[in-house]
C-alpha positions in Angstrom: -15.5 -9.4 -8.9 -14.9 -5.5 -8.2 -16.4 -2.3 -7.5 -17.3 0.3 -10.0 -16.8 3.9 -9.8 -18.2 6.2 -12.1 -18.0 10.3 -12.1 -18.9 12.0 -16.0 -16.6 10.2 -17.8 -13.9 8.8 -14.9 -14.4 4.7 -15.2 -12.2 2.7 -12.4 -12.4 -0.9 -11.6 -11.4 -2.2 -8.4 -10.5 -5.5 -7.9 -10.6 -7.1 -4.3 -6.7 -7.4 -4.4 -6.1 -3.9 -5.5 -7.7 -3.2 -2.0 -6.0 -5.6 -0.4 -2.3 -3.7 -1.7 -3.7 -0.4 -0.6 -5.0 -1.4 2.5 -1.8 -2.8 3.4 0.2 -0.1 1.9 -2.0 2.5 3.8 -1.6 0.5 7.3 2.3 0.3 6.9 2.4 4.0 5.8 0.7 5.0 9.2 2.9 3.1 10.5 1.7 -0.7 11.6 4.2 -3.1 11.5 5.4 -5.8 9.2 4.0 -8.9 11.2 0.4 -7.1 12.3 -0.1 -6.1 8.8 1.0 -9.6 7.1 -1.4 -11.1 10.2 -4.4 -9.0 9.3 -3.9 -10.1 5.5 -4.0 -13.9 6.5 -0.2 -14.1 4.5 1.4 -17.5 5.5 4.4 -16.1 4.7 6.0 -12.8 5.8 7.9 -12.5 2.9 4.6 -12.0 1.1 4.1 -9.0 3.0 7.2 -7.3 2.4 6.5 -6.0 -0.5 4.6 -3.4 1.4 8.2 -2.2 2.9 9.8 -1.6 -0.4 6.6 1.0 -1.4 7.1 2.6 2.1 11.2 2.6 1.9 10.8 4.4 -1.7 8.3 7.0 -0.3 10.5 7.5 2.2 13.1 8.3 0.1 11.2 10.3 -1.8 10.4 12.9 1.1 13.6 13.1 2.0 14.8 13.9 -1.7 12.6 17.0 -1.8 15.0 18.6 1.4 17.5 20.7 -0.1 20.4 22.3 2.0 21.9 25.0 -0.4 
């Protein structure tokens, strides 16, 4: 069961794992670590968790892609 949000004509439905993801994306983003954030999920395994990393790692990249030294 989710949550409902709806603004004129803008429908979204959030599930409880699609909170979950971006509340673990979020933490690791500001900059938790690995074994807090896998912890605070209740993951028995931290290789559930990494997942989160690879989001982070590609955002990172990201930033760094828009410097340009011309």
């Amino acid at each position: 069961m989710g949550s409902s949000f709806n603004d004129s004509s803008i429908e979204i439905h959030i599930t409880f794992h699609c909170f979950r993801h971006t509340y673990a994306t979020l933490q690791m983003a500001a900059g938790s670590d690995i074994f807090t954030v896998s912890k605070m999920l209740e993951h028995k395994n931290i290789k559930t968790a990494q997942i989160y990393t690879k989001i982070i790692d590609e955002k990172k990249r990201e930033t760094t892609n828009k410097i340009s030294f011309k």
